[in-house]
C-alpha positions in Angstrom: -16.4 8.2 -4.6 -15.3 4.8 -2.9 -12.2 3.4 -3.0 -11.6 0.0 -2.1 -7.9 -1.6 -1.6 -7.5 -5.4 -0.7 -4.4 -6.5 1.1 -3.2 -9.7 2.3 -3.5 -12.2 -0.3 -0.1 -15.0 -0.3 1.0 -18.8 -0.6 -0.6 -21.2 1.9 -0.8 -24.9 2.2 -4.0 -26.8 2.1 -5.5 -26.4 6.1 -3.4 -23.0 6.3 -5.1 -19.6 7.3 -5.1 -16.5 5.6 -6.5 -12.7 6.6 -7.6 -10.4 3.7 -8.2 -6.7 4.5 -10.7 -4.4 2.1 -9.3 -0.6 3.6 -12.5 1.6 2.6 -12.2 5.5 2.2 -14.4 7.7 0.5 -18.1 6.5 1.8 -20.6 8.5 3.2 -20.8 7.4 6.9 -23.9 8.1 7.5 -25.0 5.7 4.7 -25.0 2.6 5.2 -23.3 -0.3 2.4 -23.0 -3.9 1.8 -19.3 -5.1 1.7 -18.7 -8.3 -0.1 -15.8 -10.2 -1.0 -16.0 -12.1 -4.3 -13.4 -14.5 -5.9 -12.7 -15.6 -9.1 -10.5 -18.3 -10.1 -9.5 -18.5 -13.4 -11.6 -19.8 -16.7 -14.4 -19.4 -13.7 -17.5 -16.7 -12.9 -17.1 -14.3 -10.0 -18.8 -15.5 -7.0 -19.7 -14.3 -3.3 -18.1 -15.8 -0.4 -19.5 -13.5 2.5 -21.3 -10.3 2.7 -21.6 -7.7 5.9 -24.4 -5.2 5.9 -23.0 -1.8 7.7 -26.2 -1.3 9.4 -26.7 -3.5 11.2 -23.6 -6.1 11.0 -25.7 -8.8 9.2 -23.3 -11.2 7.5 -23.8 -13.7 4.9 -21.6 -16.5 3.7 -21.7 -19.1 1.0 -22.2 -22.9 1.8 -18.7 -23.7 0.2 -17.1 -21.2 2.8 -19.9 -21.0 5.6 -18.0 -22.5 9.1 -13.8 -21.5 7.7 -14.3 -18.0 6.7 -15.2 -15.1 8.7 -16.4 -11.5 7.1 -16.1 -8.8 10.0 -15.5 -4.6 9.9 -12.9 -2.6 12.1 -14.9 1.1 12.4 -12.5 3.0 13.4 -9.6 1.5 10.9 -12.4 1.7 8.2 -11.8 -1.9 7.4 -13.6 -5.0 6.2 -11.4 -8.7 7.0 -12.1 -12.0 5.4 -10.3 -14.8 8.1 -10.1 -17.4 6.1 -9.4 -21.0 7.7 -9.1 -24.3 7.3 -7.8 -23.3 3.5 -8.8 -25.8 0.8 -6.5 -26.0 -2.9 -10.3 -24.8 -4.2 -10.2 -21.9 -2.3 -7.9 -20.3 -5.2 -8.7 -17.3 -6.8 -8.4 -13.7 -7.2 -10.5 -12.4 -4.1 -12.0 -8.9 -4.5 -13.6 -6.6 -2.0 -17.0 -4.8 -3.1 -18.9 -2.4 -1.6 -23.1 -0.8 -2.9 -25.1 1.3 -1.1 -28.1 -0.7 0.2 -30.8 0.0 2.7 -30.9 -3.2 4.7 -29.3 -6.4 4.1 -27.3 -7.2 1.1 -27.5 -7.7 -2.5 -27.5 -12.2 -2.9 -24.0 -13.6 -3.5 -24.7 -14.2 -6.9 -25.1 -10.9 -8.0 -21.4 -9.2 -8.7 -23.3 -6.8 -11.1 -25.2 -4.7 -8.0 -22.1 -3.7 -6.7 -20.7 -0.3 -7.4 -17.4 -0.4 -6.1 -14.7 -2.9 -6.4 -11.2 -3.1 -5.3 -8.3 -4.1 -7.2 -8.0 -8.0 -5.9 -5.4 -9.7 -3.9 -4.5 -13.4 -5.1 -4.7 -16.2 -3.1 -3.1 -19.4 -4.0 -3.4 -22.7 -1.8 -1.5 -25.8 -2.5 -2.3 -29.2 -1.8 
């Protein structure tokens, strides 16, 4: 079974950074998985802001975030980060980490109903 726990969430002003953590335990190593962080803001649908395949390292980011947020894993801490730069008062939300078992590549960003696993969120609030 995996178990997901996000970290890192806070209070930022608009143009501020922020580093989310996604500590994994539980997985199959010699599998590999799609990690994704999705957000939700409230009165809003859950959406993808970046995906990492295990396999290879692919990564996949949404326009809105694509060029302020980097997705990257730490192997040996078993970790998955989400740098998040450049901070904008839209960028608010509950962000989630997610992980599925997939081949090659990743599930698309609009599809929270592939994944298997989900963490328990970390809120992120930026102010203007």
């Amino acid at each position: 079974q995996v178990r997901l726990a996000e970290s890192g969430g806070g209070s930022v002003q608009a143009g501020g950074s922020l580093r989310l953590s996604c500590a994994a335990s539980g997985y199959d190593q010699e599998r590999t998985y799609c990690m994704t962080w999705f957000r939700q803001a409230p009165e809003k649908k859950r959406e993808g802001v970046a995906s990492l395949w295990t396999g290879g390292g692919t990564q996949y980011y949404d326009d809105s975030v694509r060029g302020r947020f980097t997705i990257s894993r730490d192997n040996a801490e078993n970790t998955v980060y989400l740098q998040m730069n450049s901070l904008k008062p839209e960028d608010t939300a509950m962000y989630y980490c997610a992980a599925v078992e997939y081949g090659a590549g990743c599930p698309g960003l609009e599809m929270p109903y592939a994944y298997a696993y989900w963490g328990q969120g970390t809120q992120v609030t930026v102010s203007s």
